[in-house]
C-alpha positions in Angstrom: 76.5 -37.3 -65.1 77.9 -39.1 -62.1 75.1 -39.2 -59.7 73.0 -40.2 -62.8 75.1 -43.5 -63.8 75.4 -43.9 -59.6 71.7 -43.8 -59.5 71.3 -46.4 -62.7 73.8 -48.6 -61.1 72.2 -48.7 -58.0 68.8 -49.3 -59.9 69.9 -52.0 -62.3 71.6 -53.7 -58.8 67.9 -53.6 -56.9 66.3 -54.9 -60.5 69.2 -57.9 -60.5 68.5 -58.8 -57.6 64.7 -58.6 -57.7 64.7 -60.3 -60.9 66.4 -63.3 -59.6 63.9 -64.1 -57.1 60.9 -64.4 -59.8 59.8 -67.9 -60.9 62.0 -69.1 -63.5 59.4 -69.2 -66.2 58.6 -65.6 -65.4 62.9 -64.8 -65.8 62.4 -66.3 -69.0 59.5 -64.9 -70.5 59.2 -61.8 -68.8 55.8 -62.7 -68.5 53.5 -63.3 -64.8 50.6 -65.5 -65.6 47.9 -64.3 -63.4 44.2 -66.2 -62.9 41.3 -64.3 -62.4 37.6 -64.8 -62.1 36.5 -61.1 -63.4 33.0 -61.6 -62.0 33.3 -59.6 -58.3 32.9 -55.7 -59.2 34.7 -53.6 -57.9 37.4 -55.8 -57.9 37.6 -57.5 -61.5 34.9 -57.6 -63.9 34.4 -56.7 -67.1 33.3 -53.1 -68.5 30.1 -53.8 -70.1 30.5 -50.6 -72.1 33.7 -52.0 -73.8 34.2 -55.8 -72.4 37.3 -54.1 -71.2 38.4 -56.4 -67.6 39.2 -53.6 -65.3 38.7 -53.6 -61.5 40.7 -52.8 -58.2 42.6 -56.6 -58.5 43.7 -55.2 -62.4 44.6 -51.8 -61.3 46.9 -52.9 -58.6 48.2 -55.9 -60.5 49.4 -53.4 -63.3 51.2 -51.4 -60.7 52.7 -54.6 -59.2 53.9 -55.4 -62.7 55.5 -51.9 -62.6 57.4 -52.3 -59.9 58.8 -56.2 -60.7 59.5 -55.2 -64.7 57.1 -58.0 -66.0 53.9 -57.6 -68.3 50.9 -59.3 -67.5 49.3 -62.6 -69.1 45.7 -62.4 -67.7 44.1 -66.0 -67.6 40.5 -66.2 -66.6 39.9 -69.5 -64.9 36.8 -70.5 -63.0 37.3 -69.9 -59.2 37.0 -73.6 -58.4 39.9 -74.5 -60.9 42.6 -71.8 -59.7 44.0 -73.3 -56.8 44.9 -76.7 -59.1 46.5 -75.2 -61.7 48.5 -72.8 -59.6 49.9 -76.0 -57.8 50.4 -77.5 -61.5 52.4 -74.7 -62.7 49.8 -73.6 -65.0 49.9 -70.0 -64.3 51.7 -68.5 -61.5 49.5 -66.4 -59.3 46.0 -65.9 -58.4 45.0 -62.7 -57.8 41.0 -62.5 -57.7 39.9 -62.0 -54.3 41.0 -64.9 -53.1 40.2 -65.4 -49.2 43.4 -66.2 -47.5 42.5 -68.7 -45.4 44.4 -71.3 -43.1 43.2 -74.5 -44.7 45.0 -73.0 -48.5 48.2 -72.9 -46.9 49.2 -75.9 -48.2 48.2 -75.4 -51.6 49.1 -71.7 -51.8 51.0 -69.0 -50.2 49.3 -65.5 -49.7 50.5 -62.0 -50.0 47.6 -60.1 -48.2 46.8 -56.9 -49.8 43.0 -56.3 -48.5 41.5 -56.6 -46.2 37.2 -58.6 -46.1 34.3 -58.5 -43.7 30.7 -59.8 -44.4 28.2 -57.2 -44.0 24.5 -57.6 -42.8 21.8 -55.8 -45.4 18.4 -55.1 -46.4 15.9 -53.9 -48.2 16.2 -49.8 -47.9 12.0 -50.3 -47.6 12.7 -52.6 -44.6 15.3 -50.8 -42.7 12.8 -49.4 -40.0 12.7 -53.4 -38.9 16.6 -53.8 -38.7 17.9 -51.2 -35.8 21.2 -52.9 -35.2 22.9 -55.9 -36.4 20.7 -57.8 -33.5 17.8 -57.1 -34.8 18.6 -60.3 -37.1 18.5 -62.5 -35.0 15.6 -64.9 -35.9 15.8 -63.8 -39.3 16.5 -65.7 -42.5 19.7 -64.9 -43.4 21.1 -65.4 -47.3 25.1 -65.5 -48.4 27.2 -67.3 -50.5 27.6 -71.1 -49.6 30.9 -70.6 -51.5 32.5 -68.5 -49.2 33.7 -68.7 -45.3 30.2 -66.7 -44.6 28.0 -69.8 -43.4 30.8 -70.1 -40.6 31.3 -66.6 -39.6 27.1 -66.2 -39.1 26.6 -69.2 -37.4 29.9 -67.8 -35.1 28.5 -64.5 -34.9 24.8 -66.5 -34.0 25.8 -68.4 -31.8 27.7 -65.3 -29.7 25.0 -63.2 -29.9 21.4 -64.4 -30.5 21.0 -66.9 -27.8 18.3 -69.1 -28.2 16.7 -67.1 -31.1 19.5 -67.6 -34.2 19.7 -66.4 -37.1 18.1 -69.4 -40.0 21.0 -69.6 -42.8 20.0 -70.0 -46.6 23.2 -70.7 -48.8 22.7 -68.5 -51.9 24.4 -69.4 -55.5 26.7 -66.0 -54.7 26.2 -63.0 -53.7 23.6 -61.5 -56.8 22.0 -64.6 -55.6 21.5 -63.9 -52.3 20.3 -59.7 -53.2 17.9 -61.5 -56.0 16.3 -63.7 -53.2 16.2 -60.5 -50.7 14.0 -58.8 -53.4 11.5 -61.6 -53.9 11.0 -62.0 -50.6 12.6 -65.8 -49.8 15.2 -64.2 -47.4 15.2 -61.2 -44.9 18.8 -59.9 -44.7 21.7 -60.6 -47.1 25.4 -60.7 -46.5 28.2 -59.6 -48.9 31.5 -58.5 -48.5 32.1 -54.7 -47.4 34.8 -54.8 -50.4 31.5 -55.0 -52.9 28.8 -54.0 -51.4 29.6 -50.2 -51.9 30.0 -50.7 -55.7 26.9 -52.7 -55.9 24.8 -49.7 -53.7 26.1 -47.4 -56.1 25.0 -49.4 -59.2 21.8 -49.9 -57.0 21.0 -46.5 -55.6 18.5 -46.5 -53.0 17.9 -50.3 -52.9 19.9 -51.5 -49.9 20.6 -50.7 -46.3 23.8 -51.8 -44.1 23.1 -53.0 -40.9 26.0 -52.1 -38.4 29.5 -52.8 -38.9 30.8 -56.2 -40.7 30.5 -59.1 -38.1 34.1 -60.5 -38.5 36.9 -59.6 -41.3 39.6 -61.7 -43.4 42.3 -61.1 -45.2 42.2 -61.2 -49.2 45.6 -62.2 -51.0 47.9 -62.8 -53.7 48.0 -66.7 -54.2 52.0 -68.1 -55.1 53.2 -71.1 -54.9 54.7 -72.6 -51.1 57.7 -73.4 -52.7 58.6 -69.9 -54.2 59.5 -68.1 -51.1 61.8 -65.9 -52.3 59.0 -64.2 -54.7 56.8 -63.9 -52.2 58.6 -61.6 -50.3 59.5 -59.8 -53.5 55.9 -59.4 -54.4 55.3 -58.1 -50.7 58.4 -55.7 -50.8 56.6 -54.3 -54.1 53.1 -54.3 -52.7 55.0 -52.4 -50.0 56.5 -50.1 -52.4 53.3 -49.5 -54.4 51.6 -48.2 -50.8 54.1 -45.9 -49.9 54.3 -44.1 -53.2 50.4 -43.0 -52.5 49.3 -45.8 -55.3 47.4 -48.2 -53.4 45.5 -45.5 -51.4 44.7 -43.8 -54.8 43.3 -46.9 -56.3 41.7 -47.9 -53.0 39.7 -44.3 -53.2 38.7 -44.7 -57.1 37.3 -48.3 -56.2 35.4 -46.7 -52.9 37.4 -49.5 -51.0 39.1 -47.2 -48.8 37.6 -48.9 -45.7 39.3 -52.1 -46.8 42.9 -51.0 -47.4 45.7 -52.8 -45.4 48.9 -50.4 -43.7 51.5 -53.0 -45.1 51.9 -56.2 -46.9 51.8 -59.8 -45.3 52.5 -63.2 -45.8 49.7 -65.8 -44.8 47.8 -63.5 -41.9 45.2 -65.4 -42.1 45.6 -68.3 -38.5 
């Protein structure tokens, strides 16, 4: 009976204390607003089987919860809209694979929980053509003009095809950029490694990967500058959620094990 109410003591003392560090709306309610954009399988999207959202950023978010003693208000917001109404106070993270990247920092503070890398592809039926990742050099080259991909091919271009780069076509997104690959306007697509095994899967047979990803980011949790307290509460319990063999297990059911991080950090992205 003893070591049971010393255990609860010490318990409800770790709670206190974590609880005081949450955004004062979320003390209040109980409650952590969280944006999301459930439109990038595997990491949130809906199940078209029961409209369900589900995903690698909802399975992890749930076990975050867990660990904090908050429920979940999902808010789905379009991508473009998150980073203004996280600064408003209109929810009070973002968690939907949001690049951390250097120029958000002033807008947002990120707790880095995976880990990105744009990866060359084709055709399976053109693989033959593609040996190695400089084999597209020349090529037409399709991503999403929404993401840090333009920069990190014209980097990677620039390092390694000389006076034969790559020619870039910004895409509408990534099922863009594999819808132009099949008709023929593009020769190799890029997508994240983080989706690109999902959408193979759905796929089977379709695609080939050419190499390794060029570069990597860091994806992350997006809170507020000004609550630095919570942010290292949310990293403790990210910390805590890998070390009791959740995150790996979720990372294997998402097939995102080669995008798992080996701790938590704060803004890794420089």
């Amino acid at each position: 009976m003893k070591t049971f109410l010393t255990a609860a003591l010490i318990c409800g003392t770790a709670f206190g204390a974590m609880a005081q560090t949450l955004p004062e709306t979320v003390q209040q309610s109980g409650v952590l607003r969280i944006a999301n954009t459930p439109n990038y399988p595997p990491l949130e999207f809906r199940d078209p089987a029961t409209n369900t959202l589900t995903g690698f950023d909802i399975d992890l978010a749930t076990a975050l919860a867990e660990k904090l003693g908050v429920k979940i208000e999902w808010q789905e917001l379009a991508f473009a809209t998150m980073l203004p109404a996280l600064e408003t106070g209109r929810i009070d993270v973002i968690m939907s694979g949001m690049s951390d990247l250097p120029t958000r920092h002033e807008t947002a503070t990120f707790v880095d929980y995976l880990r990105s890398g744009p990866q060359f592809f084709v055709l399976s039926t053109n693989a033959d053509a593609f040996t190695d990742e400089k084999s597209v050099c020349g090529k037409s080259v399709g991503a999403s003009r929404r993401t840090s991909y333009p920069q990190e091919i014209a980097a990677w271009s620039e390092a390694n095809c000389g006076d034969n780069p790559v020619k870039f076509v910004g895409t509408d997104g990534s099922a863009d950029a594999r819808t132009q690959l099949k008709q023929g306007r593009i020769d190799v697509a890029v997508q994240g490694n983080e989706t690109l095994p999902y959408v193979m899967d759905q796929e089977e047979g379709t695609y080939h990967t050419i190499g390794k990803p060029i570069s990597f980011q860091l994806m992350g949790i997006a809170v507020p500058v000004k609550e630095t307290a919570f942010q290292q509460t949310l990293a403790d319990a990210l910390d805590a959620v890998i070390a009791d063999g959740t995150y790996g297990a979720l990372l294997e059911k998402w097939q995102l094990q080669e995008s798992g991080v080996e701790k938590a950090t704060i803004n890794g992205a420089h």
